[in-house]
FILO-10273 format. One record per residue: residue number from 1; z, x, y of N, C-alpha, C, O in turn. Coordinates in nm, 2 decimals, m for minus. Atoms other than C-alpha are relative to their C-alpha. Layout:
! residues N
<vovo pos="NUM" n_w="Z" n_u="X" n_v="Y" ca_w="Z" ca_u="X" ca_v="Y" c_w="Z" c_u="X" c_v="Y" o_w="Z" o_u="X" o_v="Y"/>
...
//
This chain:
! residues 104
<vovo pos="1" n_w="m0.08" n_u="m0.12" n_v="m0.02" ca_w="0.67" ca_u="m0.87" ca_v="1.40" c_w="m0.03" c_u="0.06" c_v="0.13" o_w="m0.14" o_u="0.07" o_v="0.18"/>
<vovo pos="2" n_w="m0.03" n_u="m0.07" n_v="m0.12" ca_w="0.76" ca_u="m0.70" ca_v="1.70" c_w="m0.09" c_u="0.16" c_v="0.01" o_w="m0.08" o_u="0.26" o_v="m0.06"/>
<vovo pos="3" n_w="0.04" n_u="m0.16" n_v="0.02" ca_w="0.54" ca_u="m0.39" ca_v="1.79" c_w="m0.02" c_u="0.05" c_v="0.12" o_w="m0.05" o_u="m0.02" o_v="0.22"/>
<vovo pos="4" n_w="m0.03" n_u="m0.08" n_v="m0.11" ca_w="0.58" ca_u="m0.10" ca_v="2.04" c_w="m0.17" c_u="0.07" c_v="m0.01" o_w="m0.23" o_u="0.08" o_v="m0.11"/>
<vovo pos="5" n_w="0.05" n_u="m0.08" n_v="0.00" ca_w="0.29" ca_u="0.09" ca_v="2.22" c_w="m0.02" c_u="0.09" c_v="m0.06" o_w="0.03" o_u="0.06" o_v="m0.17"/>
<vovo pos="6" n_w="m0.04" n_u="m0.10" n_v="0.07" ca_w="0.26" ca_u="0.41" ca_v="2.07" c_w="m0.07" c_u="0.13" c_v="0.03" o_w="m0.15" o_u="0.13" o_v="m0.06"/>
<vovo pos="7" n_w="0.08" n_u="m0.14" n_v="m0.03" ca_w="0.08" ca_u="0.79" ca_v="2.20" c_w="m0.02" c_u="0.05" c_v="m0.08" o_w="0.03" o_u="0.16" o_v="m0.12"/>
<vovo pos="8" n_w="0.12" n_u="m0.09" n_v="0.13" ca_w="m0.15" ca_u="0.87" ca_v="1.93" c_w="m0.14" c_u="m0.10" c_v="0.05" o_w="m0.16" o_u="m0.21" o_v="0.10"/>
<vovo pos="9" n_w="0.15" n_u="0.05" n_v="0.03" ca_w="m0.52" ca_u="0.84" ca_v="1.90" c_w="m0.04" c_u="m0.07" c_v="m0.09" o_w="m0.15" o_u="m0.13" o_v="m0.09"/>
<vovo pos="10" n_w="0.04" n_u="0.07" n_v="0.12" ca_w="m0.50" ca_u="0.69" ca_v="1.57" c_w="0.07" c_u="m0.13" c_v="0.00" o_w="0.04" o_u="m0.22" o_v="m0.07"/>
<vovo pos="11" n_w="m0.09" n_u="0.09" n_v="0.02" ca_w="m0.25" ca_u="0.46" ca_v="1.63" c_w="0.01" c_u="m0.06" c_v="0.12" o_w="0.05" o_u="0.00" o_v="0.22"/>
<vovo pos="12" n_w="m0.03" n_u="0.09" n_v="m0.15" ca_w="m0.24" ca_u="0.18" ca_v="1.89" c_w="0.17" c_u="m0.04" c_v="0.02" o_w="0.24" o_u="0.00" o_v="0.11"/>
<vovo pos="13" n_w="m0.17" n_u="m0.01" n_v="0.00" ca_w="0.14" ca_u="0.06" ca_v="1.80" c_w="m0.01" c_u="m0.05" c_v="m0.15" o_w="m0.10" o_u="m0.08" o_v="m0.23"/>
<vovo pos="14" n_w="m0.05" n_u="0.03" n_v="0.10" ca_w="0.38" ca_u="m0.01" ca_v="1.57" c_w="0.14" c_u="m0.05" c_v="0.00" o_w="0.23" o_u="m0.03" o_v="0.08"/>
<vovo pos="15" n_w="m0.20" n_u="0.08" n_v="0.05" ca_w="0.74" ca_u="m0.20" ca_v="1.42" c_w="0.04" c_u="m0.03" c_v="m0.09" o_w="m0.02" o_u="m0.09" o_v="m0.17"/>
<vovo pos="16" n_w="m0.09" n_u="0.00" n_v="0.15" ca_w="0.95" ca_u="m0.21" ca_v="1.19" c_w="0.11" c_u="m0.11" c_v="m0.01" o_w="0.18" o_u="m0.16" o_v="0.07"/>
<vovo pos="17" n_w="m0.10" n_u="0.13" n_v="0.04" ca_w="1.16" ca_u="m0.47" ca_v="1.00" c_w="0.07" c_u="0.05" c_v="m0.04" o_w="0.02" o_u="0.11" o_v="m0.13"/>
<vovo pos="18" n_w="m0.05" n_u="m0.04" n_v="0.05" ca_w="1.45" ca_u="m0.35" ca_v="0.92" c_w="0.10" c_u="m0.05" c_v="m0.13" o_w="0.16" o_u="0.01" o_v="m0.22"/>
<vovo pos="19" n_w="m0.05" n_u="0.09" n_v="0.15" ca_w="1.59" ca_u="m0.60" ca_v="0.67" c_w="m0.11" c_u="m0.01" c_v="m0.12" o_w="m0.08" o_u="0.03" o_v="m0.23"/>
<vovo pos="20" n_w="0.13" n_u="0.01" n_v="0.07" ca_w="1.25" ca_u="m0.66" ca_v="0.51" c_w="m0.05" c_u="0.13" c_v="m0.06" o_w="m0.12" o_u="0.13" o_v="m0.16"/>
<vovo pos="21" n_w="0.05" n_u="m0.11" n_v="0.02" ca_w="1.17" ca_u="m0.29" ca_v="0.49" c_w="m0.11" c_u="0.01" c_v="0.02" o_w="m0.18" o_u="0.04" o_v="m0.08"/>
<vovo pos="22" n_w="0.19" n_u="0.05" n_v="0.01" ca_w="0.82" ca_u="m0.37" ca_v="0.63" c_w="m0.04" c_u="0.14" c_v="0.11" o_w="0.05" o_u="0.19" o_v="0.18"/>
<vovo pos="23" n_w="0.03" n_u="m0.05" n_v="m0.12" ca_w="0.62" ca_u="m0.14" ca_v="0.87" c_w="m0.13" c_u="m0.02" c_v="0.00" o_w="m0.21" o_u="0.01" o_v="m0.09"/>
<vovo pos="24" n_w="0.16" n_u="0.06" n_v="m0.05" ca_w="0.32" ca_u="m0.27" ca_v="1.06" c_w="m0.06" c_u="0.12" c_v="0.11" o_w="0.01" o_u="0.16" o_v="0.21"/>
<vovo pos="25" n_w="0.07" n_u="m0.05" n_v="m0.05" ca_w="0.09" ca_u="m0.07" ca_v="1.20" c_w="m0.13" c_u="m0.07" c_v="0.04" o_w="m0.19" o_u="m0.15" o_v="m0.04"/>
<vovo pos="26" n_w="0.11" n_u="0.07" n_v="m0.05" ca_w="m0.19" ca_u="m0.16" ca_v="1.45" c_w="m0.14" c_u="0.10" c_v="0.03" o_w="m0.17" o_u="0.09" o_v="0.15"/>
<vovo pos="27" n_w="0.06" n_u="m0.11" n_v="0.03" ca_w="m0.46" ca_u="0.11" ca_v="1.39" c_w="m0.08" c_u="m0.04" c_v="0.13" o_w="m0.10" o_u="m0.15" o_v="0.17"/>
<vovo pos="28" n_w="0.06" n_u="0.01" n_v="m0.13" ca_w="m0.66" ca_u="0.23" ca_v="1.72" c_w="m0.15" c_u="m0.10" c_v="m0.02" o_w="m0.18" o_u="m0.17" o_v="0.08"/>
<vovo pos="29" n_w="0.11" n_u="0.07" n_v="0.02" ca_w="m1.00" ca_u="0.04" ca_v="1.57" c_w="0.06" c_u="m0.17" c_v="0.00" o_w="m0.01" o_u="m0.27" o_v="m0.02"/>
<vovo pos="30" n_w="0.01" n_u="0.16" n_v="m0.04" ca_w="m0.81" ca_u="m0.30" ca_v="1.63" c_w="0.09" c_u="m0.02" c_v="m0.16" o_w="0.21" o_u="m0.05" o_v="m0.14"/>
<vovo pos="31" n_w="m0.03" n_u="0.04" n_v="0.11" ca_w="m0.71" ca_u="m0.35" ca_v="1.23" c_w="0.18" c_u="0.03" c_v="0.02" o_w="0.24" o_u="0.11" o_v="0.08"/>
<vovo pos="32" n_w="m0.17" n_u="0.03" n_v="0.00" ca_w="m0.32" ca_u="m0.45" ca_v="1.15" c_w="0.02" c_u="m0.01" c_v="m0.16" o_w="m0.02" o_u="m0.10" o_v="m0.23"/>
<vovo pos="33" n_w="m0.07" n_u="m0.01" n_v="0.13" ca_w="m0.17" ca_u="m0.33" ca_v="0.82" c_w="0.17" c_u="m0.03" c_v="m0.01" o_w="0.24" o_u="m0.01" o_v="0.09"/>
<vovo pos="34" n_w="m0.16" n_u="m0.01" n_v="0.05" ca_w="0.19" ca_u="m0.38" ca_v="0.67" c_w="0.02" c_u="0.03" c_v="m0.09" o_w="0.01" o_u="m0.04" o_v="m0.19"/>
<vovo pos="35" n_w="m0.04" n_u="m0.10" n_v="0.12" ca_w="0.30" ca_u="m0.12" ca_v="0.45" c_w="0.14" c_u="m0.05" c_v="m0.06" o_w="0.23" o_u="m0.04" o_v="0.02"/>
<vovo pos="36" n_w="m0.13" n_u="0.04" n_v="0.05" ca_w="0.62" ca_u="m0.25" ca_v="0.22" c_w="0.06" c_u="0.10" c_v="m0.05" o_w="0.00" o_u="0.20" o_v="m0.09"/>
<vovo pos="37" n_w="m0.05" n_u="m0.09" n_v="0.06" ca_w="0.91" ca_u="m0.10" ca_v="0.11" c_w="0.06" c_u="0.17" c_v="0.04" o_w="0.13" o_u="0.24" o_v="m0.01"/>
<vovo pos="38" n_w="m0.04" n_u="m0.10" n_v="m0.10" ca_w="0.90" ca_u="0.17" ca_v="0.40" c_w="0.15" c_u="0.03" c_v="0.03" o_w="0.21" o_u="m0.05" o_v="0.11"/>
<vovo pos="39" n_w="m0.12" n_u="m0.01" n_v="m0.06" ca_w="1.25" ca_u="0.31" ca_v="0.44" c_w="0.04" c_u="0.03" c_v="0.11" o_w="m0.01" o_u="0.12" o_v="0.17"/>
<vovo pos="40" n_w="0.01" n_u="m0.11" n_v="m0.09" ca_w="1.43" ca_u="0.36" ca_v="0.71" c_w="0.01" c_u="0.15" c_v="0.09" o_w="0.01" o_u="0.19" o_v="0.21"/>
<vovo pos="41" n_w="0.03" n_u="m0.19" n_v="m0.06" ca_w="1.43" ca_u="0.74" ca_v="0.72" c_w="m0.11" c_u="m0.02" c_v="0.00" o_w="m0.15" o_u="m0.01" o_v="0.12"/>
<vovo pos="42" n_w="0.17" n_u="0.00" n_v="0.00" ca_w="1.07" ca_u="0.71" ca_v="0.66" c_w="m0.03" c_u="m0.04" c_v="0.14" o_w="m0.09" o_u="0.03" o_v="0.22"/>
<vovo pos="43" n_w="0.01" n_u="0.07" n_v="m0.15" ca_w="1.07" ca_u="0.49" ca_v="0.97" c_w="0.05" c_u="0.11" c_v="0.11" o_w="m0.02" o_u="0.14" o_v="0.21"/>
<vovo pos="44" n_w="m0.07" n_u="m0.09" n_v="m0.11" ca_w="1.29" ca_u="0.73" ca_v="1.18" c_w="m0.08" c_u="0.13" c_v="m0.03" o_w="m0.08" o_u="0.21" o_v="0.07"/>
<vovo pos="45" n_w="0.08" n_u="m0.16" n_v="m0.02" ca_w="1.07" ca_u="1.05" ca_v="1.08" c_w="m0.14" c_u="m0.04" c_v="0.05" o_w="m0.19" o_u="0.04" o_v="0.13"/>
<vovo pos="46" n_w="0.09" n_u="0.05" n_v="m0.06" ca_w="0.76" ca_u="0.85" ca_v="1.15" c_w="0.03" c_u="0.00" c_v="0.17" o_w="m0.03" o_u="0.06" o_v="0.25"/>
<vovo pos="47" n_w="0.01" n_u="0.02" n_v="m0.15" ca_w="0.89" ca_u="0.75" ca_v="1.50" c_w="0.03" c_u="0.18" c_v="0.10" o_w="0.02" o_u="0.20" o_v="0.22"/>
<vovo pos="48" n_w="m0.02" n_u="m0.13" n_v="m0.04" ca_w="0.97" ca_u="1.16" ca_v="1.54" c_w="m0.12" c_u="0.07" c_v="0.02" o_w="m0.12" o_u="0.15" o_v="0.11"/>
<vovo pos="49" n_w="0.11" n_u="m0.08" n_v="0.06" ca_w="0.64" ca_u="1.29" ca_v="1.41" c_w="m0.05" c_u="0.00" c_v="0.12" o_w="m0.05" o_u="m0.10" o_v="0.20"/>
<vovo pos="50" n_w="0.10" n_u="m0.05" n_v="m0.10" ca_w="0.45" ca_u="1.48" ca_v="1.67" c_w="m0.14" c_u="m0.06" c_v="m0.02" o_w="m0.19" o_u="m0.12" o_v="0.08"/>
<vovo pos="51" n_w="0.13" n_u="0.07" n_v="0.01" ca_w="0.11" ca_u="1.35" ca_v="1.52" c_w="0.05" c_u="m0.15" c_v="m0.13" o_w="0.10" o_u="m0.14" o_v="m0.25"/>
<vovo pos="52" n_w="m0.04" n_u="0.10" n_v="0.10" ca_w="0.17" ca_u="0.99" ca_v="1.38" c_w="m0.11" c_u="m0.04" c_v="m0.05" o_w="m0.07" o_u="m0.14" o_v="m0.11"/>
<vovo pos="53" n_w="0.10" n_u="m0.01" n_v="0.07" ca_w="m0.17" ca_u="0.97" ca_v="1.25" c_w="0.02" c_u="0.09" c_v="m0.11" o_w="0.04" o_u="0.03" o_v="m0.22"/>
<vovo pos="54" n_w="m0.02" n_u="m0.09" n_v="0.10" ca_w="m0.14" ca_u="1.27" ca_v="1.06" c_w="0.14" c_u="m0.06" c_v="m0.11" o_w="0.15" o_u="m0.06" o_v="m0.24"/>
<vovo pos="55" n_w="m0.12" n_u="0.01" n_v="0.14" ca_w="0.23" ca_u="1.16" ca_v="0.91" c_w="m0.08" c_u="m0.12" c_v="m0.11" o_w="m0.09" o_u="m0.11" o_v="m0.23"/>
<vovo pos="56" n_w="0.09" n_u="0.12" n_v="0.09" ca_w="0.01" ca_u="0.83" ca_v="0.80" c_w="m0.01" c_u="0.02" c_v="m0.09" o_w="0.04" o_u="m0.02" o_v="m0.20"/>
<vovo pos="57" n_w="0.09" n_u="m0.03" n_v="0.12" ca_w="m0.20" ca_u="0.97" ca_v="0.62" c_w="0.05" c_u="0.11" c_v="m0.09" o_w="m0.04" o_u="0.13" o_v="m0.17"/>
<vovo pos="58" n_w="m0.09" n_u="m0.05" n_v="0.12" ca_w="0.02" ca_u="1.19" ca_v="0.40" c_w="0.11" c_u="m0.05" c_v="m0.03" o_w="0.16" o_u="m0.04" o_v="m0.15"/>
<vovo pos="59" n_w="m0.13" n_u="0.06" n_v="0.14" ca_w="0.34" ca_u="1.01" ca_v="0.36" c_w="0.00" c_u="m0.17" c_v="0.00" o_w="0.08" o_u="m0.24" o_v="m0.06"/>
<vovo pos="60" n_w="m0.02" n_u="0.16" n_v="0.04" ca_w="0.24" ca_u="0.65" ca_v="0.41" c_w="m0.11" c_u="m0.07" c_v="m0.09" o_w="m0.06" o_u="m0.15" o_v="m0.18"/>
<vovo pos="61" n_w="0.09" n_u="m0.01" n_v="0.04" ca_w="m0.09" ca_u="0.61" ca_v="0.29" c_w="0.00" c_u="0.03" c_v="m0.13" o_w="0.03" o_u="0.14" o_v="m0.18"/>
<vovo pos="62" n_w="m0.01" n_u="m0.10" n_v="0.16" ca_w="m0.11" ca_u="0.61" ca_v="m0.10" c_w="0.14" c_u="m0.01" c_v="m0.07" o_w="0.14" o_u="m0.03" o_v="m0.19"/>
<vovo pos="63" n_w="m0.11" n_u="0.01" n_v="0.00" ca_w="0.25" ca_u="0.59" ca_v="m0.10" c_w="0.06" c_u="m0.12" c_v="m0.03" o_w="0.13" o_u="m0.14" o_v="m0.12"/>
<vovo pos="64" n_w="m0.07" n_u="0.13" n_v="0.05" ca_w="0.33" ca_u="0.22" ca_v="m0.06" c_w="m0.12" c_u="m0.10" c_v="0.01" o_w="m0.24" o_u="m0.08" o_v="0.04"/>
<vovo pos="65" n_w="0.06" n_u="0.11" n_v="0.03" ca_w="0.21" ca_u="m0.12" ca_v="m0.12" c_w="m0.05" c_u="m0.06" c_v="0.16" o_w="0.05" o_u="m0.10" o_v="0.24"/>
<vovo pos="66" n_w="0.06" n_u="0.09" n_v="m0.11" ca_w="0.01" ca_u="m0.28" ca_v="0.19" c_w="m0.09" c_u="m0.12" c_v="0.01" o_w="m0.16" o_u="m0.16" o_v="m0.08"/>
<vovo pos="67" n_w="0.10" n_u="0.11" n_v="m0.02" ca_w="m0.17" ca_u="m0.57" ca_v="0.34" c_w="m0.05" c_u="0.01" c_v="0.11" o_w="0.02" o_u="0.07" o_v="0.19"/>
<vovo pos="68" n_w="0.08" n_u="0.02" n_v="m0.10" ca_w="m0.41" ca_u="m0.61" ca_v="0.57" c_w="0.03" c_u="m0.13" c_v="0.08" o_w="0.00" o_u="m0.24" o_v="0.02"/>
<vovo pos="69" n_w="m0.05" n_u="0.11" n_v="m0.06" ca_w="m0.29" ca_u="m0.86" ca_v="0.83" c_w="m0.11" c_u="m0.02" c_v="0.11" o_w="m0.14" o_u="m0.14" o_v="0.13"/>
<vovo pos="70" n_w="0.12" n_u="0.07" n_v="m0.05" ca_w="m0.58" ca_u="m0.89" ca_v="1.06" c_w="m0.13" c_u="0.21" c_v="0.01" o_w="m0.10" o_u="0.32" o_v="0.04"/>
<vovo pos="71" n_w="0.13" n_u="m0.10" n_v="0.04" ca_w="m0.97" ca_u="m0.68" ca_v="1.01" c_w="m0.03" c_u="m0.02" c_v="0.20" o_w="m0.02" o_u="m0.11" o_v="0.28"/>
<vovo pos="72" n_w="0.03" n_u="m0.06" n_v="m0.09" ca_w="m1.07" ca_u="m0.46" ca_v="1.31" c_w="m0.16" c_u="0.01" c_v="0.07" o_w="m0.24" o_u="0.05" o_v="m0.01"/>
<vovo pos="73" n_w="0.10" n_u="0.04" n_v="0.02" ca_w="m1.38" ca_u="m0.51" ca_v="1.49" c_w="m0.09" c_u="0.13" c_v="m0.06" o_w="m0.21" o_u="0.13" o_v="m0.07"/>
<vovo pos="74" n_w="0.06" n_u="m0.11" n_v="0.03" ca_w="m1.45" ca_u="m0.16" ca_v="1.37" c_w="m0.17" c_u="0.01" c_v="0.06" o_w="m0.25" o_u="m0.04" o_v="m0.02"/>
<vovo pos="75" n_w="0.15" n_u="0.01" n_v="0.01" ca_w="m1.82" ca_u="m0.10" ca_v="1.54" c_w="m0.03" c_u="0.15" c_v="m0.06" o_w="0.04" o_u="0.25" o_v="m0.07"/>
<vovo pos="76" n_w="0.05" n_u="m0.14" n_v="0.10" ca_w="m2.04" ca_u="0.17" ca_v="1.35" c_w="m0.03" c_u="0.07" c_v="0.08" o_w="m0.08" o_u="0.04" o_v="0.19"/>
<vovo pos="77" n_w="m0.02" n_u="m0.13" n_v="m0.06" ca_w="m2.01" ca_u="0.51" ca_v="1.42" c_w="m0.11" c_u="0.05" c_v="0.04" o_w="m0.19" o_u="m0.02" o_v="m0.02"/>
<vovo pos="78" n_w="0.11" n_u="m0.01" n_v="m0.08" ca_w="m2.29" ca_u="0.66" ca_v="1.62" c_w="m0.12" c_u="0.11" c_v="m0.13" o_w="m0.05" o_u="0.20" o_v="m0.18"/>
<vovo pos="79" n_w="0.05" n_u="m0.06" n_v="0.08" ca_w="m2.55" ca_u="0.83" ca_v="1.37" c_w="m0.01" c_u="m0.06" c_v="m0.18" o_w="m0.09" o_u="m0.03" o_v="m0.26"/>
<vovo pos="80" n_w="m0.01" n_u="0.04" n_v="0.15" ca_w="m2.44" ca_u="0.65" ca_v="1.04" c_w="m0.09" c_u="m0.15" c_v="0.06" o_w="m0.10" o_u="m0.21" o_v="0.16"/>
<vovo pos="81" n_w="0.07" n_u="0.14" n_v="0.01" ca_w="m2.68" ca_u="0.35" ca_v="0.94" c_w="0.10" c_u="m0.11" c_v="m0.01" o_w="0.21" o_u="m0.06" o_v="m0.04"/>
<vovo pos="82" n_w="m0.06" n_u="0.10" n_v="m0.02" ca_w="m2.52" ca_u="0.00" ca_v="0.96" c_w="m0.08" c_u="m0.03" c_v="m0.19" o_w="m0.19" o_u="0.00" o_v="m0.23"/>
<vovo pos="83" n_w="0.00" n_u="0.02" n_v="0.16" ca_w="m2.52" ca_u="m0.10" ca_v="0.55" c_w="m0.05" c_u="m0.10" c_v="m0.01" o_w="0.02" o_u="m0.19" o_v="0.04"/>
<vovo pos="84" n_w="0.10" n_u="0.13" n_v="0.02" ca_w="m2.78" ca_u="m0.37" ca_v="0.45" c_w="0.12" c_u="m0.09" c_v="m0.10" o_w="0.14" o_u="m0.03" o_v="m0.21"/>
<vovo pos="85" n_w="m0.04" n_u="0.06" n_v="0.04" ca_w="m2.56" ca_u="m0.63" ca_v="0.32" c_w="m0.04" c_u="m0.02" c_v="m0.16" o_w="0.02" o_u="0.04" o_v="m0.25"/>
<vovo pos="86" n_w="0.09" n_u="m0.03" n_v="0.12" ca_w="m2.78" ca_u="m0.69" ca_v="0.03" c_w="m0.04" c_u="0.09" c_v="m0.13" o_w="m0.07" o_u="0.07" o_v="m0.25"/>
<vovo pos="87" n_w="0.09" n_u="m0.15" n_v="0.08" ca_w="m2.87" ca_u="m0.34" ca_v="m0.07" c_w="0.13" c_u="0.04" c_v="m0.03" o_w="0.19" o_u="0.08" o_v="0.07"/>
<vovo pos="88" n_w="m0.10" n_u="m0.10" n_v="0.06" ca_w="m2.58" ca_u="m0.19" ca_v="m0.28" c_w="m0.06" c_u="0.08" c_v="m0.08" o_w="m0.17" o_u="0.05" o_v="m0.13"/>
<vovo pos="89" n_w="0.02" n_u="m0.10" n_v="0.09" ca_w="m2.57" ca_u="0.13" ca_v="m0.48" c_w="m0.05" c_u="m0.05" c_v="m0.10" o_w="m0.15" o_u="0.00" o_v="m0.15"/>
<vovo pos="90" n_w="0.05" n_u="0.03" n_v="0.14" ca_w="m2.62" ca_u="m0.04" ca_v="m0.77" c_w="m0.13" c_u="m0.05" c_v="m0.02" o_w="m0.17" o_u="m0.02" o_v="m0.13"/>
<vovo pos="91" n_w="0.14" n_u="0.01" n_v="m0.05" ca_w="m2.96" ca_u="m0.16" ca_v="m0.66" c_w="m0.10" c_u="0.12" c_v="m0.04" o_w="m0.18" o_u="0.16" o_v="m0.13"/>
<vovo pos="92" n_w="0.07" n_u="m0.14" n_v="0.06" ca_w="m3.07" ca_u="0.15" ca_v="m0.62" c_w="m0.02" c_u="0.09" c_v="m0.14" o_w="m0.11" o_u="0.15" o_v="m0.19"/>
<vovo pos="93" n_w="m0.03" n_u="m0.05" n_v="0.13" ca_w="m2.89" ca_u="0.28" ca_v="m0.94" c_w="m0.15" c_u="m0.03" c_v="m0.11" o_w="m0.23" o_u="0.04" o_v="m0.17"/>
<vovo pos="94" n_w="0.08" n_u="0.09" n_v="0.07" ca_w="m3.10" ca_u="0.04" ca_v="m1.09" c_w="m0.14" c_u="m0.01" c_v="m0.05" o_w="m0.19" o_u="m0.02" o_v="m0.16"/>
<vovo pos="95" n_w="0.16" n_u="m0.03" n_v="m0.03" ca_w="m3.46" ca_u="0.06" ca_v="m0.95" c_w="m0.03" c_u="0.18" c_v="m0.08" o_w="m0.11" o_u="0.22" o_v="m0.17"/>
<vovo pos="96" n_w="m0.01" n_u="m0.15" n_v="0.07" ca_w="m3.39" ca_u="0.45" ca_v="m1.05" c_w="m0.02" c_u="0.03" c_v="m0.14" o_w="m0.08" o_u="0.12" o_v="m0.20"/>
<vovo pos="97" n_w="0.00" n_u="0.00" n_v="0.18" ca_w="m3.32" ca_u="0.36" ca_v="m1.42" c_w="m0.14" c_u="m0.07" c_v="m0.02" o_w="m0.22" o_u="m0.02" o_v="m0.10"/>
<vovo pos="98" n_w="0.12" n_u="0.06" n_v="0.04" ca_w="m3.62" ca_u="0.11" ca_v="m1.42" c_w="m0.15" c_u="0.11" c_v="0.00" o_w="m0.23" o_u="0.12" o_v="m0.09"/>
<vovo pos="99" n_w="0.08" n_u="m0.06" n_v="0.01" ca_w="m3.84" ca_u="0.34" ca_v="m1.32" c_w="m0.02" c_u="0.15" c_v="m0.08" o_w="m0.13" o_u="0.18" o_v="m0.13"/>
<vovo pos="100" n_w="0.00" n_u="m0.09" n_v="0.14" ca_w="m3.76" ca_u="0.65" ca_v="m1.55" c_w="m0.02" c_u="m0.07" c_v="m0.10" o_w="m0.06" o_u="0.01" o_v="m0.18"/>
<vovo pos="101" n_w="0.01" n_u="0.09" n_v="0.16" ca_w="m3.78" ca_u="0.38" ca_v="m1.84" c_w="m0.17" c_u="m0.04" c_v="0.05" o_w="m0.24" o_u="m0.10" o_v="m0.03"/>
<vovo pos="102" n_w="0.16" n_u="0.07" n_v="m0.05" ca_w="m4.15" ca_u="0.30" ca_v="m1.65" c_w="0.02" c_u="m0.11" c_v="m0.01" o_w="m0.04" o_u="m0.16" o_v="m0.10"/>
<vovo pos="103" n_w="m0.04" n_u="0.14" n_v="m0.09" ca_w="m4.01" ca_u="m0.02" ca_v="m1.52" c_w="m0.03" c_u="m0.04" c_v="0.10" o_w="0.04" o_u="m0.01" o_v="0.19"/>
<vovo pos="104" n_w="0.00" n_u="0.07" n_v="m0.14" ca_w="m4.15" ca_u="m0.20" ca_v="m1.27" c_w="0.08" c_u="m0.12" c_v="0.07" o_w="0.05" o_u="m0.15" o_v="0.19"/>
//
């Protein structure tokens, strides 16, 4: 699919299928979604919206059915830890319950 530049912060570009009712978005961290089912008024107030981030995330977002068409290299935000592969919540949950039960 065809996609235009776009002047937002949140949004690198975007385009629309108009037979398919598809709309792709290329989010500024690099990742490429396709939201289905997008109409096109939805499309034509999207391309109006003063903040097309903001319209996103309240009328598309949550709204319709999406895929993920290619992952962003997203690098980690300055201050948050980088997440131990390994180490999930439930881990922790875990060691937590073991040891109130005096679980080693």
């Amino acid at each position: 699919m065809q996609r235009e530049k776009i002047s937002s912060s949140a949004i690198a570009s975007a385009g629309y299928d108009w037979g398919k009712q598809i709309l792709e978005l290329e989010y500024a961290g690099g990742a490429v979604y396709r939201y289905f089912g997008v109409g096109p008024r939805v499309w034509a107030a999207f391309a109006r919206a003063p903040s097309k981030g903001r319209f996103v995330n309240y009328r598309i977002k949550g709204a319709y059915r999406y895929r993920l068409v290619r992952q962003g290299p997203c690098p980690p935000q300055p201050g948050r830890p980088i997440p131990h592969p390994r180490r999930r919540g439930s881990d922790r949950r875990g060691s937590a319950k073991r040891a109130k039960a005096g679980i080693r």
